[in-house]
TORKOL-4160 file (C-alpha; in steps of 0.2 Angstrom, whole numbers, padded with zeros to 4 digits, m for minus):
379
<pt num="1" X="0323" Y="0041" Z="0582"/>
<pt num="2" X="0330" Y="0024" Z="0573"/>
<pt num="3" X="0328" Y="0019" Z="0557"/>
<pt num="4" X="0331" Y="0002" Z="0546"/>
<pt num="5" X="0337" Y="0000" Z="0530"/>
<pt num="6" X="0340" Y="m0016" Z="0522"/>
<pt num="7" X="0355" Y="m0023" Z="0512"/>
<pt num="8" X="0362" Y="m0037" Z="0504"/>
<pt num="9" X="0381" Y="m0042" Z="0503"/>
<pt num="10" X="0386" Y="m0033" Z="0488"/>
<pt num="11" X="0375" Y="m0016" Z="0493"/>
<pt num="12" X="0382" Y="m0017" Z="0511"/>
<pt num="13" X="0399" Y="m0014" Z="0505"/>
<pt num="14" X="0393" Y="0001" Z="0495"/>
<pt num="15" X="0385" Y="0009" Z="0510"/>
<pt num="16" X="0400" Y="0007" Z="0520"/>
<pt num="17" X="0410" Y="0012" Z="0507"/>
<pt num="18" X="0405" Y="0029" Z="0504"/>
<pt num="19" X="0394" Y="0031" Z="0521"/>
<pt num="20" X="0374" Y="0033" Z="0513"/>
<pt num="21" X="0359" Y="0025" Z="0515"/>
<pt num="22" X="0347" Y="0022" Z="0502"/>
<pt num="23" X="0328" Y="0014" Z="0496"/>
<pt num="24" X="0321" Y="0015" Z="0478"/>
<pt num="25" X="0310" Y="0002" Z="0467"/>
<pt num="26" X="0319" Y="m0006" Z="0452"/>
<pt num="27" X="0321" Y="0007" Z="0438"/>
<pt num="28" X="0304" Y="0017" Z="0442"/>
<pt num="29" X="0312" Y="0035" Z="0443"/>
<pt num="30" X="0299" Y="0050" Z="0450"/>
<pt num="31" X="0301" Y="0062" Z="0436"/>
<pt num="32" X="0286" Y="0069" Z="0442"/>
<pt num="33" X="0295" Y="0076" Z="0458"/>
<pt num="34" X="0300" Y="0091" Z="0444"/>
<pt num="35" X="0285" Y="0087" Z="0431"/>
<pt num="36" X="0274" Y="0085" Z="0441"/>
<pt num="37" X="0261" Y="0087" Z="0427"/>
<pt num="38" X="0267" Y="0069" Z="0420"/>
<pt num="39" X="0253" Y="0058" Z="0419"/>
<pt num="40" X="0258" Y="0041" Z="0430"/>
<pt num="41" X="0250" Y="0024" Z="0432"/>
<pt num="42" X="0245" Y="0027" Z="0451"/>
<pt num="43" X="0250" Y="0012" Z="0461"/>
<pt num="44" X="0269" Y="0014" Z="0453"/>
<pt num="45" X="0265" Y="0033" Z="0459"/>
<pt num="46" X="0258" Y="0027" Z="0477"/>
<pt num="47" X="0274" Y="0015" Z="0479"/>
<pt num="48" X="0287" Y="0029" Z="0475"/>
<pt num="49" X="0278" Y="0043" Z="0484"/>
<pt num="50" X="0278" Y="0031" Z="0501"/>
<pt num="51" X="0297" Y="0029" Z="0498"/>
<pt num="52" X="0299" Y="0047" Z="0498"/>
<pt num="53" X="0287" Y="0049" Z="0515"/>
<pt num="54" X="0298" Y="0035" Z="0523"/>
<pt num="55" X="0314" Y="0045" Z="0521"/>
<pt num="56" X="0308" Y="0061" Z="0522"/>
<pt num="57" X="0305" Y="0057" Z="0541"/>
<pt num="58" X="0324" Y="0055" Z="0545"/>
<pt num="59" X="0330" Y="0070" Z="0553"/>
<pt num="60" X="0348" Y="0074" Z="0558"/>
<pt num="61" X="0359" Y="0064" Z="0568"/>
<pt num="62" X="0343" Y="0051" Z="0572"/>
<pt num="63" X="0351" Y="0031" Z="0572"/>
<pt num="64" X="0354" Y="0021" Z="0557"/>
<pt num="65" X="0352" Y="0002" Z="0557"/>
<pt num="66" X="0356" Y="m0009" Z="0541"/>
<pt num="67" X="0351" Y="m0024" Z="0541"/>
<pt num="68" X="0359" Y="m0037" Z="0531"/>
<pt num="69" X="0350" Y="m0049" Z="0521"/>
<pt num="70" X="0353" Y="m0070" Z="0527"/>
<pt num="71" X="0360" Y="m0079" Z="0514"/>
<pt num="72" X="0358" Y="m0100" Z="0511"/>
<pt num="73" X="0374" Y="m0099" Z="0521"/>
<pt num="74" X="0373" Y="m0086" Z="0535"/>
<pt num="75" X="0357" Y="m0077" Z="0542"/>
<pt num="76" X="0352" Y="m0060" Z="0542"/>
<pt num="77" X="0362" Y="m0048" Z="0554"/>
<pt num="78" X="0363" Y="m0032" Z="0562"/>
<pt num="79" X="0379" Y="m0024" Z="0566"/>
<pt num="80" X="0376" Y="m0009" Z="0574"/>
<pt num="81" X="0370" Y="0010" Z="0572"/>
<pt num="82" X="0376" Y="0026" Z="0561"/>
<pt num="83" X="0370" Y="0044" Z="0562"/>
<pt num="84" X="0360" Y="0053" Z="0547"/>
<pt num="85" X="0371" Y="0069" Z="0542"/>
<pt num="86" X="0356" Y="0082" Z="0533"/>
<pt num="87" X="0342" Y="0080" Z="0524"/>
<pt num="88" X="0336" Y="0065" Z="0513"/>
<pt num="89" X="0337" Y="0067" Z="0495"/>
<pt num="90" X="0335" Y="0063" Z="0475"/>
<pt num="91" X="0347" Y="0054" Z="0467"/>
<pt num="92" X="0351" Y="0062" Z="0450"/>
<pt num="93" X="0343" Y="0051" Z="0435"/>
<pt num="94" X="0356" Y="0055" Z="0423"/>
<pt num="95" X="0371" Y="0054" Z="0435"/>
<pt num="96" X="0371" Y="0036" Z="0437"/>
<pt num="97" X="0379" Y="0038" Z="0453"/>
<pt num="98" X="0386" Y="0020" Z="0461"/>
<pt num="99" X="0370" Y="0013" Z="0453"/>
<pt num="100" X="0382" Y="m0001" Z="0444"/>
<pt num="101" X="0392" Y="m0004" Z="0460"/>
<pt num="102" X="0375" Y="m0006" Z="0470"/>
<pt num="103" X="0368" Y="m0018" Z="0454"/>
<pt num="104" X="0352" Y="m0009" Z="0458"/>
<pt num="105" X="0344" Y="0010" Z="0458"/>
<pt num="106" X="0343" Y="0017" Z="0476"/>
<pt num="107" X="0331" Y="0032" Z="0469"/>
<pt num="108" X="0332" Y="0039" Z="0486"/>
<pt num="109" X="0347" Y="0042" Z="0500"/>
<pt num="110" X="0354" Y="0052" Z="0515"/>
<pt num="111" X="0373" Y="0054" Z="0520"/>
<pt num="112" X="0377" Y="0044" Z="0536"/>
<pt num="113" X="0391" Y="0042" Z="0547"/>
<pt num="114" X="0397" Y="0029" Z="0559"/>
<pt num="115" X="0388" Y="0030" Z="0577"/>
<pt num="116" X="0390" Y="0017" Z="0586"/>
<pt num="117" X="0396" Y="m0001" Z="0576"/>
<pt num="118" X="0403" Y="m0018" Z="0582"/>
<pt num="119" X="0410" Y="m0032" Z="0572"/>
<pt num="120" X="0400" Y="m0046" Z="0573"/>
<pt num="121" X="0381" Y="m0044" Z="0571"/>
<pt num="122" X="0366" Y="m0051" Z="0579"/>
<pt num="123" X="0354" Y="m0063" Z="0569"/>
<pt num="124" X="0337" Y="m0060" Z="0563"/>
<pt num="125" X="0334" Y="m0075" Z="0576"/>
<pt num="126" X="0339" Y="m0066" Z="0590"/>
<pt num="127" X="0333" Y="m0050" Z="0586"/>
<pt num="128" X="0315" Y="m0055" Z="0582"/>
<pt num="129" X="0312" Y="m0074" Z="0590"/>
<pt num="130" X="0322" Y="m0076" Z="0604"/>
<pt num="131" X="0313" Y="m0074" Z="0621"/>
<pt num="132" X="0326" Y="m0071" Z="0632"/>
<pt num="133" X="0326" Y="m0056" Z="0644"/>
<pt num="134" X="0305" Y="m0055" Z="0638"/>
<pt num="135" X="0293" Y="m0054" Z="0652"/>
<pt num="136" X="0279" Y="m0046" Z="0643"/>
<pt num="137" X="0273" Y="m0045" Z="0624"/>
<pt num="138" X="0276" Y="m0025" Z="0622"/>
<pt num="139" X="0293" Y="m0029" Z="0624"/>
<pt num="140" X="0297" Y="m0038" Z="0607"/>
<pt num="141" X="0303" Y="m0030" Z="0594"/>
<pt num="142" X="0285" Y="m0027" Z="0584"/>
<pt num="143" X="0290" Y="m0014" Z="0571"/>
<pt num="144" X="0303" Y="m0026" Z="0563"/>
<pt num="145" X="0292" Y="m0041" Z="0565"/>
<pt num="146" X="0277" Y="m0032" Z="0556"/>
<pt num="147" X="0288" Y="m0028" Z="0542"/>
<pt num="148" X="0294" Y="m0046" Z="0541"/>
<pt num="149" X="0276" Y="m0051" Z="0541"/>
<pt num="150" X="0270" Y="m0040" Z="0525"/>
<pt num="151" X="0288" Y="m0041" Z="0516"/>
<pt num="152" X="0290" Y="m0023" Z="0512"/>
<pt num="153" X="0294" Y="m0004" Z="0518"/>
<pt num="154" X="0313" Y="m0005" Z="0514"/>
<pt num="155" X="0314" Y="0011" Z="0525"/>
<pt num="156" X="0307" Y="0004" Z="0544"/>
<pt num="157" X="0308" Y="0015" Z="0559"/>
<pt num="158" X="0308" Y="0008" Z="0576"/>
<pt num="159" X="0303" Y="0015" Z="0593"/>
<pt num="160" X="0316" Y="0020" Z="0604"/>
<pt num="161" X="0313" Y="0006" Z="0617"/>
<pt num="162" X="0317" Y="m0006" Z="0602"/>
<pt num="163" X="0334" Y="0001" Z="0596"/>
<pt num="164" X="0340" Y="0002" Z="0612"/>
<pt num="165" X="0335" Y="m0015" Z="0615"/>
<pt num="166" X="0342" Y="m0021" Z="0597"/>
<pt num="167" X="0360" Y="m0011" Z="0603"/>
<pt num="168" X="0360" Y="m0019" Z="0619"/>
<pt num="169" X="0360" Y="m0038" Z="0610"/>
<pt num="170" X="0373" Y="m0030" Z="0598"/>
<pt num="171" X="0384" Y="m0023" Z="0614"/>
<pt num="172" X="0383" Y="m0041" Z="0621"/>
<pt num="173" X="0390" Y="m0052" Z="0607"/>
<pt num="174" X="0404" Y="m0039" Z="0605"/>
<pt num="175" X="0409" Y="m0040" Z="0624"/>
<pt num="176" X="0406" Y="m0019" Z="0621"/>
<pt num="177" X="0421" Y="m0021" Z="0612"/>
<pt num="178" X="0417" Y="m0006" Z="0598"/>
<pt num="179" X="0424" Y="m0003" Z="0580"/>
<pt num="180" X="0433" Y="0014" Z="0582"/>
<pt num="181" X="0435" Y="0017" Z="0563"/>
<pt num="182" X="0427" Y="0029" Z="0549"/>
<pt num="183" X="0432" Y="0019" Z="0534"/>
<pt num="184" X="0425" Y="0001" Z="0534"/>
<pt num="185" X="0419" Y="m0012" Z="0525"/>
<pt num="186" X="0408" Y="m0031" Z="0527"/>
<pt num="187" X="0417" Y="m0045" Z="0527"/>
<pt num="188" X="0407" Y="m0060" Z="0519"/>
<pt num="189" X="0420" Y="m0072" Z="0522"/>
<pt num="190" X="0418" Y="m0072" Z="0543"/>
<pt num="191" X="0400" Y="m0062" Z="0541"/>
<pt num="192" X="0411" Y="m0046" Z="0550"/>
<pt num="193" X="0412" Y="m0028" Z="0547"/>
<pt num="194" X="0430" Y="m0023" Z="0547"/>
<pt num="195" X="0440" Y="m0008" Z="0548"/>
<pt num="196" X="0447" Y="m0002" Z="0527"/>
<pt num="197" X="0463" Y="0006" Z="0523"/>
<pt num="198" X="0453" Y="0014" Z="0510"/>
<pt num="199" X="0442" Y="0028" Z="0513"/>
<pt num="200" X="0430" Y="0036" Z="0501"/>
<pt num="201" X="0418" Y="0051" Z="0497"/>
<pt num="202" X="0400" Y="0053" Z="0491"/>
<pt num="203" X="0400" Y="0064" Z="0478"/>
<pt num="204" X="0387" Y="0061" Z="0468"/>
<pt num="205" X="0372" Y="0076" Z="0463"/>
<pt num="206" X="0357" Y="0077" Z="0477"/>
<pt num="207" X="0340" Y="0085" Z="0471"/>
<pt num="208" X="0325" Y="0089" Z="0480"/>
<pt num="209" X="0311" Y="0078" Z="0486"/>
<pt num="210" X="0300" Y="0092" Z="0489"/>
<pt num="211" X="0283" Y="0084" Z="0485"/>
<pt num="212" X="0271" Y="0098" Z="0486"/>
<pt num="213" X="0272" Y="0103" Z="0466"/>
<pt num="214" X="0266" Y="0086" Z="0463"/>
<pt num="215" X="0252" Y="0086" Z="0478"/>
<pt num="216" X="0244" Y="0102" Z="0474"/>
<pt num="217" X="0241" Y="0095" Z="0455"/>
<pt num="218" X="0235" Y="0079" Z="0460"/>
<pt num="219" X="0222" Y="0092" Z="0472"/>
<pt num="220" X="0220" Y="0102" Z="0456"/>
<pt num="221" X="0213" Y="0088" Z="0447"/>
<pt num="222" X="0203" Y="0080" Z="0460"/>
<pt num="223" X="0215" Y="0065" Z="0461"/>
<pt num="224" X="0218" Y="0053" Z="0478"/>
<pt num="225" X="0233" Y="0060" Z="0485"/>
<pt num="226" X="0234" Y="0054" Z="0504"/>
<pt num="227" X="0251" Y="0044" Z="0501"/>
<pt num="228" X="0256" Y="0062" Z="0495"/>
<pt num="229" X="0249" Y="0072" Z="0513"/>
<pt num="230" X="0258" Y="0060" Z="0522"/>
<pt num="231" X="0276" Y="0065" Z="0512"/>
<pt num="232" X="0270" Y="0083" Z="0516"/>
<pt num="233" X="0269" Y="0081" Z="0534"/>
<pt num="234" X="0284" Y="0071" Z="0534"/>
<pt num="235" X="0294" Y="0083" Z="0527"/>
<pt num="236" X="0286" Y="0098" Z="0534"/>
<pt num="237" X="0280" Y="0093" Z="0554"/>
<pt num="238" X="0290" Y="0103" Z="0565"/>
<pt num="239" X="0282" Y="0119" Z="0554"/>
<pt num="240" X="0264" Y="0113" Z="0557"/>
<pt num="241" X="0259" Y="0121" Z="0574"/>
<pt num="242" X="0241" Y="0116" Z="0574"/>
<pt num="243" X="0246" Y="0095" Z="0575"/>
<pt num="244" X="0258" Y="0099" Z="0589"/>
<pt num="245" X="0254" Y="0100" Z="0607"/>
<pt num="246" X="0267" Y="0108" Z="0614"/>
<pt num="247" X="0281" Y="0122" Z="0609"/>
<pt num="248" X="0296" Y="0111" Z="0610"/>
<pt num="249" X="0303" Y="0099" Z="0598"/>
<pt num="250" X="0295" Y="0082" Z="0592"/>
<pt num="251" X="0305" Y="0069" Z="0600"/>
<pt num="252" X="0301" Y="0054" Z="0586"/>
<pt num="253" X="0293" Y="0052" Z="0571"/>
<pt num="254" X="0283" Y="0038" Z="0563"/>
<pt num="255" X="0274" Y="0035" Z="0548"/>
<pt num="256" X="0264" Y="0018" Z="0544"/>
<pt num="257" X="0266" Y="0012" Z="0558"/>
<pt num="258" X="0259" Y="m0006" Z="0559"/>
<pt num="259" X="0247" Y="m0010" Z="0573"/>
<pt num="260" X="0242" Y="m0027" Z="0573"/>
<pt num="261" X="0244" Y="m0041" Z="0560"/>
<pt num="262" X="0224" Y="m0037" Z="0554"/>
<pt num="263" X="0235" Y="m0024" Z="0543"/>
<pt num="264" X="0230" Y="m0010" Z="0550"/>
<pt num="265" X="0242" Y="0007" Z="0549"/>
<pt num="266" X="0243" Y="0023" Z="0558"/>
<pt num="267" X="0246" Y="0036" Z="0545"/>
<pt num="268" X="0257" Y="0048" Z="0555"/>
<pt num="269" X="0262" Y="0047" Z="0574"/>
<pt num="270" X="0273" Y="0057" Z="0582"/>
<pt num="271" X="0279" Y="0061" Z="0600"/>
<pt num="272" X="0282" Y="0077" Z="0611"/>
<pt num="273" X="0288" Y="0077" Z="0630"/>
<pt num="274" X="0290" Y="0087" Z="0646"/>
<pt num="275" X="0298" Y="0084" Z="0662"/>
<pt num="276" X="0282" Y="0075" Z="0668"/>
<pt num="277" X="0271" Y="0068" Z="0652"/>
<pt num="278" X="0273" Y="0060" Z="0635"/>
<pt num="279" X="0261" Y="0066" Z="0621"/>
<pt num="280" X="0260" Y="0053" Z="0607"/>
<pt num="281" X="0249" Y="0061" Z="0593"/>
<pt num="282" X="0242" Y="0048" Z="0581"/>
<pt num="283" X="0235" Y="0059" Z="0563"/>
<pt num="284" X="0225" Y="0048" Z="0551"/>
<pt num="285" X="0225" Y="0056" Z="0535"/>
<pt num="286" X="0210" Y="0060" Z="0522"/>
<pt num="287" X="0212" Y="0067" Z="0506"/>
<pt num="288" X="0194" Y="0067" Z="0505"/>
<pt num="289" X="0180" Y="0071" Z="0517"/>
<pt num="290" X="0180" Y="0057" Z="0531"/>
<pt num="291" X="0167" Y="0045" Z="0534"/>
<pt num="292" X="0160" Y="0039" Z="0551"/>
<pt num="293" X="0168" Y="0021" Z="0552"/>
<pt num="294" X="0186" Y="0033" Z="0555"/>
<pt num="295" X="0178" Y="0031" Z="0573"/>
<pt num="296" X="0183" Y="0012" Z="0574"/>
<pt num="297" X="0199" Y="0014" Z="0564"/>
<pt num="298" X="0206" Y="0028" Z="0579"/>
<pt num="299" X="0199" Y="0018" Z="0593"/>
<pt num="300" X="0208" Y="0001" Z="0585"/>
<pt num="301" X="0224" Y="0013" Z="0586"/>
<pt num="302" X="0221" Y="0018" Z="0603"/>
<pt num="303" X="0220" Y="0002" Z="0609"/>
<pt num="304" X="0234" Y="m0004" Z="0602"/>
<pt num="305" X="0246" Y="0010" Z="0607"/>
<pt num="306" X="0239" Y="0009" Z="0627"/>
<pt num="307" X="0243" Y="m0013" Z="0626"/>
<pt num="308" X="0260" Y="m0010" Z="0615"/>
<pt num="309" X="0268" Y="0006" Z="0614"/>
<pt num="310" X="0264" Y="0020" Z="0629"/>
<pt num="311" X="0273" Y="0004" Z="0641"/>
<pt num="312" X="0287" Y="0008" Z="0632"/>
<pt num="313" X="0288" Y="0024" Z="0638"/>
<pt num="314" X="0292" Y="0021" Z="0656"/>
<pt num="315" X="0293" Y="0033" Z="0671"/>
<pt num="316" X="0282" Y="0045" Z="0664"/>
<pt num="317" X="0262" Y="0048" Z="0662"/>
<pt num="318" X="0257" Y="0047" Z="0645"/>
<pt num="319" X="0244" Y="0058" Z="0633"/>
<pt num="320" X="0237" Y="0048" Z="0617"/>
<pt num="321" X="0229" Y="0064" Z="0605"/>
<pt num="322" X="0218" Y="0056" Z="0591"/>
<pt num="323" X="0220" Y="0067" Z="0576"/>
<pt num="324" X="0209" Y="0068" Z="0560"/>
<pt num="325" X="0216" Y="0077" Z="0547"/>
<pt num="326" X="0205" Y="0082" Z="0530"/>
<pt num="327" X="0198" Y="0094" Z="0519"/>
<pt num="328" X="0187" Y="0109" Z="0528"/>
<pt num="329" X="0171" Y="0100" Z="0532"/>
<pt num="330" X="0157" Y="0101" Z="0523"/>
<pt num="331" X="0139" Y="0103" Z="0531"/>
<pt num="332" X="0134" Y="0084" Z="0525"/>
<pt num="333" X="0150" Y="0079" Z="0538"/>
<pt num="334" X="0146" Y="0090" Z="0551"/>
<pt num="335" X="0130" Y="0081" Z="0550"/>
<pt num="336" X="0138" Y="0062" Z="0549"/>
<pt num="337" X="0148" Y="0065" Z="0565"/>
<pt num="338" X="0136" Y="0076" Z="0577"/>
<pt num="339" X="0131" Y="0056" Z="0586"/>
<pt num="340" X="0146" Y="0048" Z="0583"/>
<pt num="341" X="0158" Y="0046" Z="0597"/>
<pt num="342" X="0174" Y="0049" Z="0599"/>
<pt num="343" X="0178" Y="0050" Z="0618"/>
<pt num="344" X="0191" Y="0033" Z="0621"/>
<pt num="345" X="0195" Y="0027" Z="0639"/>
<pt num="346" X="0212" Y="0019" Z="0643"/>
<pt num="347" X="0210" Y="0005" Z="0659"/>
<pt num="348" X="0228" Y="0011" Z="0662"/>
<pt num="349" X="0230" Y="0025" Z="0677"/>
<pt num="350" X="0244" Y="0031" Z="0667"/>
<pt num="351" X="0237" Y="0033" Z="0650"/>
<pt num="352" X="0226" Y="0046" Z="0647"/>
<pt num="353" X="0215" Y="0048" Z="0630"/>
<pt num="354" X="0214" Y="0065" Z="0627"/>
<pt num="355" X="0199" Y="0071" Z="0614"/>
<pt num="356" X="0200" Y="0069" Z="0596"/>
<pt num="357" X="0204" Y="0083" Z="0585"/>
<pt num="358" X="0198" Y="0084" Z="0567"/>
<pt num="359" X="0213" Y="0097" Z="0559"/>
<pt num="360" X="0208" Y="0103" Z="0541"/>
<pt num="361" X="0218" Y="0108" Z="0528"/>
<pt num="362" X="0216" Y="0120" Z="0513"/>
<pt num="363" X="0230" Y="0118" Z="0498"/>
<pt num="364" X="0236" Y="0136" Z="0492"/>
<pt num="365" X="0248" Y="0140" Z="0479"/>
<pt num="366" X="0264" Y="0140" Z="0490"/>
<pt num="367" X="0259" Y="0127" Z="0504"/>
<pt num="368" X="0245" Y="0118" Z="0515"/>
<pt num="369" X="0236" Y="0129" Z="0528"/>
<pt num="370" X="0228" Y="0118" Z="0543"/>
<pt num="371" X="0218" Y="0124" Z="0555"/>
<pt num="372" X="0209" Y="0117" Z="0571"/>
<pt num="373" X="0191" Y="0112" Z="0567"/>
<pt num="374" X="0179" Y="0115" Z="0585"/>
<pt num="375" X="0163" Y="0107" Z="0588"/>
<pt num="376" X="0161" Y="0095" Z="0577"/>
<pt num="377" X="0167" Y="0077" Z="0584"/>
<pt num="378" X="0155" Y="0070" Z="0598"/>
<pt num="379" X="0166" Y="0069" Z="0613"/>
């Protein structure tokens, strides 16, 4: 799994410096993380919450991309990958840690190390625009583009077809020419990433980002709280048995991910694989009962994943799983979807459209407790 961050100049140098990634909003702080009875404005809430489901889906050792804001003299750049070394976390409030060498609040960060990083980087341009080596519209690097397109999600993953495809470009202008080097810094005079004699270490406090205090009060008092499931599952996924297909591990992670420029977001996707199939599970998220036109939203998603992303996933048969996941239904929803349904076709021999599964929840004291809903989507 890959994952983008973006920097400027003077934050770049930071990151380098004392090998972390990071994403936050101004000087908005989540207090409510630990008191999480604090009352909120909710869109400020909403914003911070979705920073904490963005890096909550890092997991160990998956790829780290920064990409480096253009200038009025130079254009954006990407340089080349690290690895993320444990678990997201909080940034102390009170420790103030690099805030004024960063000349920003990062809220939230992750330790990193260098992976795999060249010199000179590759532009926006050629990243995103350039057509060379492009035979067919799945292969351009969409996740990127769609974040360029709405201007925000500070924290992007990327598929693995796109990283390697990013790395490759990178590999080329380099002549595979690699930085072999743990302390390093950017270079704003030649637009480089060079090799320090100074090393440093992080050392500021890391707290929790454990959001499921702060979900089961916003349950407790009949408040929305989807942006808040998705941090869960985020953070909790590989426990959760009944979204899984199979046993082994997930072998990639996304959340919002973009699926056409109409604005439209697939909560949660994730992918599991054995020697002959790939299982993409696609979750759209209810923190209420769902309504019927959830039917057009999942075959929109459908689509787009059968045109854009399963032909990524080369030399093996691929399963898309259309996941509902809400509250326990109620008789009244039962009754909504007994005509609706929710049997999707793929015109791709190699795609297969398995049935859709409505998995419910139930928040208890200590955690949430899903379960596998029968008979109740028309299939």
């Amino acid at each position: 799994m890959a994952h983008v961050f973006i920097v400027n100049e003077k934050t770049l140098n930071v990151h380098l410096n004392y090998l972390f990634a990071g994403t936050g909003s101004k000087d908005n702080y989540c207090d409510f993380i630990f008191d999480y009875n604090l009352d909120l404005n909710y869109k400020i809430e909403e914003m911070l919450v979705s920073m904490i489901a963005d890096i909550s889906r890092i997991r160990e050792n998956d790829k780290i991309l920064f990409y480096l804001q253009g200038t009025k003299k130079s254009e954006g750049l990407f340089f080349g990958s690290f690895v993320a070394k444990g678990k997201a976390f909080l940034s102390d409030k009170n420790d103030h840690y690099l805030n004024d060498e960063l000349g920003k609040l990062l809220t939230f960060r992750i330790k990193i190390a260098p992976d795999e990083l060249y010199s000179k980087g590759i532009t926006e341009r050629e990243c995103l625009d350039s057509l060379e080596g492009i035979d067919k519209p799945y292969q351009m690097c969409w996740s990127l583009i769609y974040r360029k397109l709405r201007a925000n999600r500070g924290c992007t993953m990327i598929t693995d077809y796109e990283y390697e495809s990013i790395m490759e470009k990178i590999r080329k202008k380099n002549n595979y020419q690699r930085l072999d080097a743990d302390n390093l810094g950017y270079n704003s005079e030649n637009n480089s990433i060079e090799e320090k004699s100074t090393i440093n270490k992080y050392t500021g406090k890391e707290k929790s980002l454990n959001i499921f205090n702060r979900l089961k009060y916003k349950y407790d008092k009949n408040n929305a709280f989807e942006v808040h499931l998705q941090a869960y599952i985020m953070q909790n996924l590989e426990s959760i048995d009944e979204l899984k297909i199979l046993d082994n591990n997930i072998s990639w992670i996304g959340n919002e991910m973009s699926c056409g420029i109409g604005m439209q977001s697939i909560d949660v996707i994730f992918t599991q694989e054995n020697k002959n199939e790939v299982h993409v599970i696609i979750c759209e998220l209810k923190y209420k009962q769902p309504d019927v036109y959830i039917e057009k939203q999942i075959e929109k998603y459908v689509d787009w994943l059968c045109q854009y992303y399963a032909p990524t996933l080369k030399s093996k048969k691929v399963v898309i799983h259309p996941t509902i996941v809400a509250q326990t239904p109620t008789k009244n929803t039962k009754q909504k979807f007994k005509n609706v349904s929710f049997k999707f076709n793929s015109s791709n021999s190699n795609i297969l459209i398995d049935e859709t599964r409505y998995i419910s929840f139930k928040v208890t004291d200590e955690q949430l407790l899903f379960k596998r809903e029968e008979d109740i989507l028309c299939q």
